[in-house]
Biopython code that builds the backbone (N, CA, C, O; Angstrom):
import numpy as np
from Bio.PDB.StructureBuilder import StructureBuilder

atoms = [
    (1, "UNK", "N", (10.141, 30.972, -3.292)),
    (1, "UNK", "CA", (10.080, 29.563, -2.949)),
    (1, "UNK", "C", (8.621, 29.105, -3.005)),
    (1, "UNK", "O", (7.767, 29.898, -2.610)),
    (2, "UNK", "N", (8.240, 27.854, -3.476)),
    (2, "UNK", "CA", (7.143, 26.895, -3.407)),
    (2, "UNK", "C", (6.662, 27.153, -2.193)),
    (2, "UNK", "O", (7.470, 26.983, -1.280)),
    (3, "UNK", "N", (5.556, 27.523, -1.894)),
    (3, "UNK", "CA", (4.688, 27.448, -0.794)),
    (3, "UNK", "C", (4.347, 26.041, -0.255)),
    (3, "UNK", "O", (4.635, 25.678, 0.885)),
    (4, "UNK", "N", (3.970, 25.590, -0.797)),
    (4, "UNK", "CA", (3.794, 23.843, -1.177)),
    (4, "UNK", "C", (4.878, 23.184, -0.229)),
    (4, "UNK", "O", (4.836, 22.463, 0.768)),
    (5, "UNK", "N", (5.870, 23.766, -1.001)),
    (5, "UNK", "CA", (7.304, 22.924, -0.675)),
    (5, "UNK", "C", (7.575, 23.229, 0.934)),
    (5, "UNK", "O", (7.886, 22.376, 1.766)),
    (6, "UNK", "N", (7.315, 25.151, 1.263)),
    (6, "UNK", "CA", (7.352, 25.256, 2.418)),
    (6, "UNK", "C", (6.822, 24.375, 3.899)),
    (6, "UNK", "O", (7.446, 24.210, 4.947)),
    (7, "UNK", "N", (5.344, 23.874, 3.487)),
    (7, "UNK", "CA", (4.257, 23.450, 4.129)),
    (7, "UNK", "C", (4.687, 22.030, 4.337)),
    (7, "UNK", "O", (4.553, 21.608, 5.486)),
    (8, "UNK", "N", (5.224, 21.141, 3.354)),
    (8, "UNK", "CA", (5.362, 20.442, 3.535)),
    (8, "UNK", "C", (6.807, 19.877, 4.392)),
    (8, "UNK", "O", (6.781, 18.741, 4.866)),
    (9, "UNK", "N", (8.044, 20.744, 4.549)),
    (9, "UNK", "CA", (9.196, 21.066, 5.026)),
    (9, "UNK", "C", (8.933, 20.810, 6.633)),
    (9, "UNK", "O", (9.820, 20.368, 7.363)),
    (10, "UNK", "N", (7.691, 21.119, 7.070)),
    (10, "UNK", "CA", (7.912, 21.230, 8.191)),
    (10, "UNK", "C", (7.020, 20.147, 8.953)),
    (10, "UNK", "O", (6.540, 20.310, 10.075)),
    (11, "UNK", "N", (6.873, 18.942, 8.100)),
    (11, "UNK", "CA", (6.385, 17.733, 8.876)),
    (11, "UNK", "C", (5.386, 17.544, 8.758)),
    (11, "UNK", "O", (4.665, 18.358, 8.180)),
    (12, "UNK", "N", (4.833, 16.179, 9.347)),
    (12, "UNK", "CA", (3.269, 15.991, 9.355)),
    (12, "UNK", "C", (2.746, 16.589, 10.301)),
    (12, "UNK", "O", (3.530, 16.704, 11.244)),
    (13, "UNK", "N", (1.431, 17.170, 10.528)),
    (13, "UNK", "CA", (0.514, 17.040, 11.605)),
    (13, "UNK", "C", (0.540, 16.030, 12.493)),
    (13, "UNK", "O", (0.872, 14.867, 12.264)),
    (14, "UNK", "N", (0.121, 16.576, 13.683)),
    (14, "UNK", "CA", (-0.085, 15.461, 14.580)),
    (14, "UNK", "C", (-1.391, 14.335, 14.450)),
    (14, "UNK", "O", (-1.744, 13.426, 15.200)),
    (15, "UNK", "N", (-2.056, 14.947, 12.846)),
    (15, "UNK", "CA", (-3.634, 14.266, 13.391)),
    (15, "UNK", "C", (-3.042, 13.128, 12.108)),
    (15, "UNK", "O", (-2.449, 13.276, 11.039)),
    (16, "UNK", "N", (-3.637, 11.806, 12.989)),
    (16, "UNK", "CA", (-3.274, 10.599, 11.732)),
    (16, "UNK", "C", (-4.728, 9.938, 11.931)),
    (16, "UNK", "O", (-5.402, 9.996, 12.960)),
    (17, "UNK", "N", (-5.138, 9.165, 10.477)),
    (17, "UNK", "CA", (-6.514, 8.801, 10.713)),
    (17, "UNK", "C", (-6.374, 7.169, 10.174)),
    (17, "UNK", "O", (-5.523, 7.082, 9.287)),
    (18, "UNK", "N", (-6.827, 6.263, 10.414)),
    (18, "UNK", "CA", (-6.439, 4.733, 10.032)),
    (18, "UNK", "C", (-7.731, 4.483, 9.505)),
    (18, "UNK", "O", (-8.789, 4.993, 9.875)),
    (19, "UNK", "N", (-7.501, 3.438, 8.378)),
    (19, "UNK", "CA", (-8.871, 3.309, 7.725)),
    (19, "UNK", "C", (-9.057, 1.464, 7.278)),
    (19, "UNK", "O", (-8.038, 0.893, 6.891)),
    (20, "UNK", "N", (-10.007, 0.888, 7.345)),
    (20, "UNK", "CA", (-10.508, -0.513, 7.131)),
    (20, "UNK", "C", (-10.037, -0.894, 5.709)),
    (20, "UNK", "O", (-9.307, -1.863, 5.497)),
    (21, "UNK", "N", (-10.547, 0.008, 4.667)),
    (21, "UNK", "CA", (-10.237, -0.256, 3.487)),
    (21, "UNK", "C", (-10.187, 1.476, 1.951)),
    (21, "UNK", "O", (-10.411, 2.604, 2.390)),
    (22, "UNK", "N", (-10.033, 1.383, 1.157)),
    (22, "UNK", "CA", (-10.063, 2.436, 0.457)),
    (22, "UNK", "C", (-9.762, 1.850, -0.998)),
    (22, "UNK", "O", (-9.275, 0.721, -1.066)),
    (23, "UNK", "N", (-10.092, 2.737, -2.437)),
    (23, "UNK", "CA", (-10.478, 2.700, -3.621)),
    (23, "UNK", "C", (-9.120, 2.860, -4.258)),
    (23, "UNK", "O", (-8.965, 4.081, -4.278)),
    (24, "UNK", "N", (-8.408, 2.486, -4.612)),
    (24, "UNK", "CA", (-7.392, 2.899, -5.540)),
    (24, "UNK", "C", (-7.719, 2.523, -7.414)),
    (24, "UNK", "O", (-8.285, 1.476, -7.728)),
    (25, "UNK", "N", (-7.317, 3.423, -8.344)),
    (25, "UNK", "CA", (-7.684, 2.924, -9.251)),
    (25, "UNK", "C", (-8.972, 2.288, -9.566)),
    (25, "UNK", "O", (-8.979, 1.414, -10.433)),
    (26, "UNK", "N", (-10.110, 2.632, -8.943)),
    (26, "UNK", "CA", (-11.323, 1.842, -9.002)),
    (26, "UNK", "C", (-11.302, 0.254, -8.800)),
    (26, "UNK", "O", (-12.110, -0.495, -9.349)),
    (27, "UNK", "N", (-9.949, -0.302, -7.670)),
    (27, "UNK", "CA", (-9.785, -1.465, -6.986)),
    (27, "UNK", "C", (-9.777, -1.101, -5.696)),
    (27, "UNK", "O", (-8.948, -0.284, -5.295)),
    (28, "UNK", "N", (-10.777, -1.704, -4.805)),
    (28, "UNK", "CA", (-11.219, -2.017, -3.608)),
    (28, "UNK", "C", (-10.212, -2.351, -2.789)),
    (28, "UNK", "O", (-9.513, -3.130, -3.438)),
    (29, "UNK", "N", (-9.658, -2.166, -1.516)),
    (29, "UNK", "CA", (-8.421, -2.543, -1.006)),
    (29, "UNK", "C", (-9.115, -2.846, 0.303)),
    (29, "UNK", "O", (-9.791, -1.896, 0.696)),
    (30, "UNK", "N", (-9.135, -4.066, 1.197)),
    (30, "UNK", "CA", (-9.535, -3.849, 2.550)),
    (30, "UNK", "C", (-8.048, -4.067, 3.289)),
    (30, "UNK", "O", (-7.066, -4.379, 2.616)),
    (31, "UNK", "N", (-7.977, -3.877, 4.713)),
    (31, "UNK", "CA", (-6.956, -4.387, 5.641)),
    (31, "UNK", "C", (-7.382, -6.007, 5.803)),
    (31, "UNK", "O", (-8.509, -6.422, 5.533)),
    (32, "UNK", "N", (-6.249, -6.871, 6.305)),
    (32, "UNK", "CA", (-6.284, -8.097, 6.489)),
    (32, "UNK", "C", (-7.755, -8.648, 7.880)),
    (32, "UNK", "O", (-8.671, -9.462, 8.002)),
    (33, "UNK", "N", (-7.024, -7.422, 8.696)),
    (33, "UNK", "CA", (-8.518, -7.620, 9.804)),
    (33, "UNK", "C", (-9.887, -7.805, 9.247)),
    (33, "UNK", "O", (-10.627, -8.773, 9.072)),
    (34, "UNK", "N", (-9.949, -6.603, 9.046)),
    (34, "UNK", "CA", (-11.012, -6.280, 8.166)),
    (34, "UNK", "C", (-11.984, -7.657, 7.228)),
    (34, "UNK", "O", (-13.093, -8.156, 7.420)),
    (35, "UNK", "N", (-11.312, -7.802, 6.586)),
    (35, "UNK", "CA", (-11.677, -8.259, 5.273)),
    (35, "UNK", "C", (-11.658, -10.200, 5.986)),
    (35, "UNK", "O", (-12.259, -11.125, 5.439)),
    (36, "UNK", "N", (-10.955, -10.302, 7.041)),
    (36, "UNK", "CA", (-11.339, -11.796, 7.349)),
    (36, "UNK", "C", (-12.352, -12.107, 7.411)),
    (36, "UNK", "O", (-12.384, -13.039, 6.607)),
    (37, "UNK", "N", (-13.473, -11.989, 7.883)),
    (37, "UNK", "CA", (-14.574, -12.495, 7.985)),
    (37, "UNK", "C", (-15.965, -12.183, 7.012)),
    (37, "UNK", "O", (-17.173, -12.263, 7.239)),
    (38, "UNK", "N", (-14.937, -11.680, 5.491)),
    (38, "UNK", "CA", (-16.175, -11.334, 4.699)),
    (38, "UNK", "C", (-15.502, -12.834, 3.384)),
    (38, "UNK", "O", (-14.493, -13.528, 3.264)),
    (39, "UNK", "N", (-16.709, -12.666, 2.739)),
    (39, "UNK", "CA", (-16.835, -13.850, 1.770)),
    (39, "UNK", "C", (-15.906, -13.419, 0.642)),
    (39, "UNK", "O", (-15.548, -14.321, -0.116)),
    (40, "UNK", "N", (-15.484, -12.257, 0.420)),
    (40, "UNK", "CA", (-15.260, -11.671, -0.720)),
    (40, "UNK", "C", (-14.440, -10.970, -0.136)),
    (40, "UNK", "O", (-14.897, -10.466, 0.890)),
    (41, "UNK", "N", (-12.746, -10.565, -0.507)),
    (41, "UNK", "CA", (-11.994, -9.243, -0.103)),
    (41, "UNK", "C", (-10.931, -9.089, -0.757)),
    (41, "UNK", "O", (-10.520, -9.869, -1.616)),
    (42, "UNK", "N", (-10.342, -7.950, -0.361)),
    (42, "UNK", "CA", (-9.102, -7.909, -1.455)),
    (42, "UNK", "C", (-7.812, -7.060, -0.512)),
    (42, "UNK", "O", (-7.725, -5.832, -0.530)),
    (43, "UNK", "N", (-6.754, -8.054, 0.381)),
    (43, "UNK", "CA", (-5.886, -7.480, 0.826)),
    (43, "UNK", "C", (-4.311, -7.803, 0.811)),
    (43, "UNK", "O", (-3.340, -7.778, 1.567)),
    (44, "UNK", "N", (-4.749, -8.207, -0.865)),
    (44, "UNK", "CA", (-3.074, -8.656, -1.350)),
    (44, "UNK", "C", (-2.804, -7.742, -2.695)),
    (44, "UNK", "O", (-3.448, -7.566, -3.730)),
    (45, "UNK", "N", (-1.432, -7.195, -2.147)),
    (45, "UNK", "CA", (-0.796, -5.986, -2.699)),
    (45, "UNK", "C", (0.736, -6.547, -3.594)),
    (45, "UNK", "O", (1.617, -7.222, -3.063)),
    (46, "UNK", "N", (0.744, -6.203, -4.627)),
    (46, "UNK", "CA", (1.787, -6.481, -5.336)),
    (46, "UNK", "C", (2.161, -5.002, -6.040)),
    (46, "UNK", "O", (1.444, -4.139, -6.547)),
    (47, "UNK", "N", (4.028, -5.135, -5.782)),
    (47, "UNK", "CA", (4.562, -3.809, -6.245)),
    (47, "UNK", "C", (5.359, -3.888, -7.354)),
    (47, "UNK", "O", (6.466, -4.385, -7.146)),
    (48, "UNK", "N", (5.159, -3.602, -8.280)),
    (48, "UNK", "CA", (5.931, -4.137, -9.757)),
    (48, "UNK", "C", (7.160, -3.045, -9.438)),
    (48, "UNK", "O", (7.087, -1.834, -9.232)),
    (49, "UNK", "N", (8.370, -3.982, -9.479)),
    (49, "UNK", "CA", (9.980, -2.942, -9.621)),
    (49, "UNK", "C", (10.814, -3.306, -9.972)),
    (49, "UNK", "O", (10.926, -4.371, -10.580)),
    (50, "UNK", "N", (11.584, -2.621, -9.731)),
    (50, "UNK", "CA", (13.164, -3.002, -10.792)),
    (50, "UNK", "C", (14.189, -1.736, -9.714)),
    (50, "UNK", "O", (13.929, -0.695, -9.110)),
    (51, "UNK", "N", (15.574, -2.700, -9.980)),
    (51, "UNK", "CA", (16.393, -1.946, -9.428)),
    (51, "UNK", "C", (17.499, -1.359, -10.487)),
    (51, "UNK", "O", (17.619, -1.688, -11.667)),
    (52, "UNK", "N", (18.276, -0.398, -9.751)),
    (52, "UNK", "CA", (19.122, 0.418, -10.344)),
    (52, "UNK", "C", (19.679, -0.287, -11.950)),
    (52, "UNK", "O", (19.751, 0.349, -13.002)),
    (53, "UNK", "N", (19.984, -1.569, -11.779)),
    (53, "UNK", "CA", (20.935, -2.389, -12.351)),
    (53, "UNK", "C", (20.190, -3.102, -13.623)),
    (53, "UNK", "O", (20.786, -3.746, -14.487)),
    (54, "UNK", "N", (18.475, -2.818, -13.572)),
    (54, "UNK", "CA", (17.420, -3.064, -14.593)),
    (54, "UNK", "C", (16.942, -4.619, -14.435)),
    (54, "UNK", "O", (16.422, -5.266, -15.344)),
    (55, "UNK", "N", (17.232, -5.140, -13.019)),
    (55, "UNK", "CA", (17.008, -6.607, -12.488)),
    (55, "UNK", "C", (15.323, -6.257, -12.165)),
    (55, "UNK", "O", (15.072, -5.198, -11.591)),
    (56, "UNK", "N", (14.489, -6.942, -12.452)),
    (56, "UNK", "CA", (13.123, -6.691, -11.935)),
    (56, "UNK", "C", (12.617, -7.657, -10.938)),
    (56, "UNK", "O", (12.328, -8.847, -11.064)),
    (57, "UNK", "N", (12.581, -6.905, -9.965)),
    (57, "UNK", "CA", (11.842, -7.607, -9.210)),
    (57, "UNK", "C", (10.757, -7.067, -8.556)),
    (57, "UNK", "O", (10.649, -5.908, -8.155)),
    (58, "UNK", "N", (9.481, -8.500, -8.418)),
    (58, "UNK", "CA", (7.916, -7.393, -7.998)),
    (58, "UNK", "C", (8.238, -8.300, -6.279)),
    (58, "UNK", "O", (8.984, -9.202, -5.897)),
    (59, "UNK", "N", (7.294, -7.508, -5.722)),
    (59, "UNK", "CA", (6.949, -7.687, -4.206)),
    (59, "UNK", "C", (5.116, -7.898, -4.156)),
    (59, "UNK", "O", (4.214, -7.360, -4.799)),
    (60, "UNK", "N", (5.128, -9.160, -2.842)),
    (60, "UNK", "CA", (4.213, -9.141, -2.797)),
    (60, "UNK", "C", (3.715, -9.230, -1.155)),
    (60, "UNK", "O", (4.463, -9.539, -0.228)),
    (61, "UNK", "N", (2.180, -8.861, -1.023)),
    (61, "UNK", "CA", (2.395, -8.229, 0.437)),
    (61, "UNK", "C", (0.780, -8.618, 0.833)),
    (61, "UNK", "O", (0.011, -8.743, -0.120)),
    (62, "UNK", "N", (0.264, -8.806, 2.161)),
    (62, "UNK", "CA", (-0.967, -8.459, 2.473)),
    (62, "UNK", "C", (-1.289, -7.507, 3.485)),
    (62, "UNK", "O", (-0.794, -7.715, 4.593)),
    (63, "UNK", "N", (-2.141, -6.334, 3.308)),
    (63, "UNK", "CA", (-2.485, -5.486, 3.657)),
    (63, "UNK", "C", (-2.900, -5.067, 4.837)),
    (63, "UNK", "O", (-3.915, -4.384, 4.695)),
    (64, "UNK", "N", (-2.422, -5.217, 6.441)),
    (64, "UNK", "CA", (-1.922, -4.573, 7.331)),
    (64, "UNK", "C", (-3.071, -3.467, 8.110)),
    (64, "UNK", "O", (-3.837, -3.760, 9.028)),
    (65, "UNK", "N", (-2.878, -1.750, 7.240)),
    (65, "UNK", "CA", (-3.484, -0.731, 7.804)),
    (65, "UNK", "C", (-3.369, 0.077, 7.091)),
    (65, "UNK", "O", (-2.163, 0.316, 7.048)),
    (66, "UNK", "N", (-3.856, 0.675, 6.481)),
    (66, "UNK", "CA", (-4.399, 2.171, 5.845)),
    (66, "UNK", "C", (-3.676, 3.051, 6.741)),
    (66, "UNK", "O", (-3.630, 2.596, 7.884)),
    (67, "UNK", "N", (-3.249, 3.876, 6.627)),
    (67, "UNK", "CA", (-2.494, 5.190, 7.168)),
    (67, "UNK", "C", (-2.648, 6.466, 6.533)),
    (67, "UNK", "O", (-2.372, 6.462, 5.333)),
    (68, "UNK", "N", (-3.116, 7.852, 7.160)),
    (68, "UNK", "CA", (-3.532, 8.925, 6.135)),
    (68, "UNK", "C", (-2.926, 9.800, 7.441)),
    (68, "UNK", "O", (-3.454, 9.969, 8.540)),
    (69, "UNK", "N", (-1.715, 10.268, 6.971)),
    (69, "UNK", "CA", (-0.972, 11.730, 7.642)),
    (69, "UNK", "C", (-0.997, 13.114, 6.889)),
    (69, "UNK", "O", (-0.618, 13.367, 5.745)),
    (70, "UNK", "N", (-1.566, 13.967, 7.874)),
    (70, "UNK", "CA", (-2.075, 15.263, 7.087)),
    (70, "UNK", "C", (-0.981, 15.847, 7.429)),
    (70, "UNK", "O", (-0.292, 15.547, 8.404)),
    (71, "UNK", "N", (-0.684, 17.079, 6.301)),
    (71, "UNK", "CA", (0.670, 17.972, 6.324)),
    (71, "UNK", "C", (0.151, 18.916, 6.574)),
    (71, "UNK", "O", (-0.974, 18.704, 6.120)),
    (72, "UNK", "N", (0.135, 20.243, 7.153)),
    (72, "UNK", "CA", (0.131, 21.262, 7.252)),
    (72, "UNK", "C", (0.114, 22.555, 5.919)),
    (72, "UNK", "O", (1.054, 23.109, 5.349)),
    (73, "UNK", "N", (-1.449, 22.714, 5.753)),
    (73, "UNK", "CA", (-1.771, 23.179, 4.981)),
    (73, "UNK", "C", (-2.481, 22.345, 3.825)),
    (73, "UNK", "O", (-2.140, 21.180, 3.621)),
    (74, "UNK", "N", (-3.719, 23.113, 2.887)),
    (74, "UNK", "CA", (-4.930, 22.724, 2.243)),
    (74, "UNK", "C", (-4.799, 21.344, 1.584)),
    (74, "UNK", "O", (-4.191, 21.470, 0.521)),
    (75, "UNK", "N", (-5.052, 20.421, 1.762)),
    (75, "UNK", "CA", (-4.748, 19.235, 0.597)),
    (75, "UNK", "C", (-3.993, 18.664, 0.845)),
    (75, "UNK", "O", (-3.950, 17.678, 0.110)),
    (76, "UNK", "N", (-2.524, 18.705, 2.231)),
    (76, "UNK", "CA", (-1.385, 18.103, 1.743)),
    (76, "UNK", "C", (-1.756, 16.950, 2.598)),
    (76, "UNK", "O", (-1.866, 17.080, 3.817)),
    (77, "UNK", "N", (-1.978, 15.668, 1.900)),
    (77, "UNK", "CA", (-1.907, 14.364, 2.795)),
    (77, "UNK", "C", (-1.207, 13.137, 1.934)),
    (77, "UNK", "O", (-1.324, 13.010, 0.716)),
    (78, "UNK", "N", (-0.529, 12.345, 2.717)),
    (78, "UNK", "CA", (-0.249, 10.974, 2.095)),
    (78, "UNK", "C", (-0.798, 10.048, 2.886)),
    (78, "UNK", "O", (-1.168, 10.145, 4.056)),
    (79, "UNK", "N", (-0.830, 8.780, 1.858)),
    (79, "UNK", "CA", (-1.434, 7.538, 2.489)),
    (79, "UNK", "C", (-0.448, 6.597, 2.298)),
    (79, "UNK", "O", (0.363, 6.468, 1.381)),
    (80, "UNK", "N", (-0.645, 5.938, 3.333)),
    (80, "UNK", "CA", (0.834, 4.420, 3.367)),
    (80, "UNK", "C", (0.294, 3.323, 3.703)),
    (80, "UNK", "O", (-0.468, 3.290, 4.669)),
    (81, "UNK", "N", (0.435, 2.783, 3.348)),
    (81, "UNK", "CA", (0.145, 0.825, 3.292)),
    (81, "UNK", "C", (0.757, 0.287, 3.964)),
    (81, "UNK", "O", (1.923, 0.286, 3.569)),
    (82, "UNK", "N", (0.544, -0.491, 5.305)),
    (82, "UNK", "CA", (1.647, -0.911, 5.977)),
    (82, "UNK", "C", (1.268, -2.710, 5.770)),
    (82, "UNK", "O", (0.203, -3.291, 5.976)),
    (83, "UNK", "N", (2.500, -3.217, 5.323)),
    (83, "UNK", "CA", (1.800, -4.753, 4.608)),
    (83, "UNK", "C", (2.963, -5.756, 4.952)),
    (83, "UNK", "O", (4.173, -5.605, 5.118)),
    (84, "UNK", "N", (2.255, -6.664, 4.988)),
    (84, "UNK", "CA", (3.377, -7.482, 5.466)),
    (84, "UNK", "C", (4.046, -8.764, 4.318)),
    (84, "UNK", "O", (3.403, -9.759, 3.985)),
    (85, "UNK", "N", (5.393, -8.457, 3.869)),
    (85, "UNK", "CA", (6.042, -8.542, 2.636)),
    (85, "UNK", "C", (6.062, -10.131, 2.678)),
    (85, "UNK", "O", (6.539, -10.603, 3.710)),
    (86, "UNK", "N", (5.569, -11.123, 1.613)),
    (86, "UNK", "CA", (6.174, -12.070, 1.317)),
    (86, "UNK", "C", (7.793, -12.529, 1.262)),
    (86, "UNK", "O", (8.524, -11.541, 1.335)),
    (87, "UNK", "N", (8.420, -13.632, 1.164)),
    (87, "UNK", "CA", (9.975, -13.659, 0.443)),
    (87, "UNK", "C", (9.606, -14.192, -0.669)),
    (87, "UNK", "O", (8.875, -15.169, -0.835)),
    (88, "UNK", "N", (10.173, -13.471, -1.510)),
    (88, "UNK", "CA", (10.056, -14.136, -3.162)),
    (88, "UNK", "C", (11.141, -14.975, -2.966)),
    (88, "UNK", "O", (11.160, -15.893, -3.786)),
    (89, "UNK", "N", (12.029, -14.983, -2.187)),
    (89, "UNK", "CA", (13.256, -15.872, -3.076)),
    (89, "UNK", "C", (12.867, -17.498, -2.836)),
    (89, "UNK", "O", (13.427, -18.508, -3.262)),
    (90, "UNK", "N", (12.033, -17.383, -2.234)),
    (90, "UNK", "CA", (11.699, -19.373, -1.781)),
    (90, "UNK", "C", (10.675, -19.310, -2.591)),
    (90, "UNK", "O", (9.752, -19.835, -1.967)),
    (91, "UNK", "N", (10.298, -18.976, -3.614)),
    (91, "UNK", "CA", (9.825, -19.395, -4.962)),
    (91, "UNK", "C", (7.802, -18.715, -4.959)),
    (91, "UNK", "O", (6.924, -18.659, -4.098)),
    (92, "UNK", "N", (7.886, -18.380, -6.268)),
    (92, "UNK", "CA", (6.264, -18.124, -6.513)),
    (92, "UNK", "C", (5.507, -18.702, -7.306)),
    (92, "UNK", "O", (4.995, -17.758, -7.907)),
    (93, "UNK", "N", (5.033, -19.738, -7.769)),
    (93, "UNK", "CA", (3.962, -20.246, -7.998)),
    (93, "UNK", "C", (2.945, -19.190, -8.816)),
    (93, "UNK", "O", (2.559, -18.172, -8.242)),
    (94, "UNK", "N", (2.489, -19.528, -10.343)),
    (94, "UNK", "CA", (1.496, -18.790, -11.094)),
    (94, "UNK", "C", (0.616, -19.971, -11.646)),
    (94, "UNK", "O", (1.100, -20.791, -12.426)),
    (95, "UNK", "N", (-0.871, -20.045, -11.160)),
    (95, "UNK", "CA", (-1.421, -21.324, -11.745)),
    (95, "UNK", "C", (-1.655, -20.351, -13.181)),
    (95, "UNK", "O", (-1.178, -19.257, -13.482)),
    (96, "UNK", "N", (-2.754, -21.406, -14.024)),
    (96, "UNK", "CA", (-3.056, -20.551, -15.370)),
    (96, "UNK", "C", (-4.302, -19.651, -15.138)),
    (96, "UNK", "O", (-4.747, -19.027, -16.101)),
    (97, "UNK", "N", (-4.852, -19.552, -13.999)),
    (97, "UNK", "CA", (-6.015, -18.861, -13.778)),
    (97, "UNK", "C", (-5.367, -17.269, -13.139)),
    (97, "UNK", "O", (-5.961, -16.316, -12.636)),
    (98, "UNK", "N", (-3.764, -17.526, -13.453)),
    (98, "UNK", "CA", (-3.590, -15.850, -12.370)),
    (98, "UNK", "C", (-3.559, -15.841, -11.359)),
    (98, "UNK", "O", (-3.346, -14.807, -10.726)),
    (99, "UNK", "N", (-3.803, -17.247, -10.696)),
    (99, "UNK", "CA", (-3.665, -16.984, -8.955)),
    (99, "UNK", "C", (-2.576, -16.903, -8.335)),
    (99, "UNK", "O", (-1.948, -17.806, -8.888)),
    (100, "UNK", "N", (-1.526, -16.237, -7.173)),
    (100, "UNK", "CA", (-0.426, -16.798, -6.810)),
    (100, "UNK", "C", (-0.527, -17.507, -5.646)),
    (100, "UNK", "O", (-1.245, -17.422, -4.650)),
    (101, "UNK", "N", (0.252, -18.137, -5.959)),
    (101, "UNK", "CA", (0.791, -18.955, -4.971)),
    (101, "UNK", "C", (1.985, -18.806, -4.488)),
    (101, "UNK", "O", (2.977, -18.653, -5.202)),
    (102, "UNK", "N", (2.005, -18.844, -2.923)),
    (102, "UNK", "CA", (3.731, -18.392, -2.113)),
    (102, "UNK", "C", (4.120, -19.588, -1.002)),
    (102, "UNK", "O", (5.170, -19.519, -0.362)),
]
sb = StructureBuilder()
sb.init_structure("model")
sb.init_model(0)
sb.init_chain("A")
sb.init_seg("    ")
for serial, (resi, resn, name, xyz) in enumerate(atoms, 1):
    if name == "N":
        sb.init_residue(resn, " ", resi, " ")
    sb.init_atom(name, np.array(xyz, "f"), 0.0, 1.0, " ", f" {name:<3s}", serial, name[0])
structure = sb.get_structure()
């Protein structure tokens, strides 16, 4: 059996660490706190998807809290975005500059 697989079987650690902002893709991400009182920020998250049925639909969200839960054993961590989801269905707005509007 996967060692890997073992380590990870048996839950997160108790140690969780919360963070202001972090790099994805060489894009800057802050939390909503965070990032209020700067001139410049970036804490709107969009999730491009599609369901079973090949209907696409994206989500859009602003950015909440950084979350980093360590697993038990060398390397194993995930990070989660906790964001708070727009409703697309009351309509989205695209000017021609790319901006949205909700």
């Amino acid at each position: 059996m996967n060692p890997r697989l073992v380590e990870l079987a048996h839950g997160p650690s108790k140690r969780v660490q919360h963070y202001k902002g972090c790099v994805v893709n060489e894009f800057r991400f802050y939390t909503l706190s965070y990032g209020a009182n700067k001139k410049i920020y970036n804490s709107g998250v969009c999730i491009k998807g599609s369901t079973y049925n090949d209907f696409k639909h994206d989500y859009y969200g602003i950015l909440i809290d950084i979350i980093e839960f360590e697993y038990f054993g060398k390397g194993n961590l995930a990070i989660l975005f906790k964001c708070d989801w727009f409703d697309t269905k009351k309509g989205i707005k695209v000017d021609h500059i790319m901006a949205l509007s909700m």
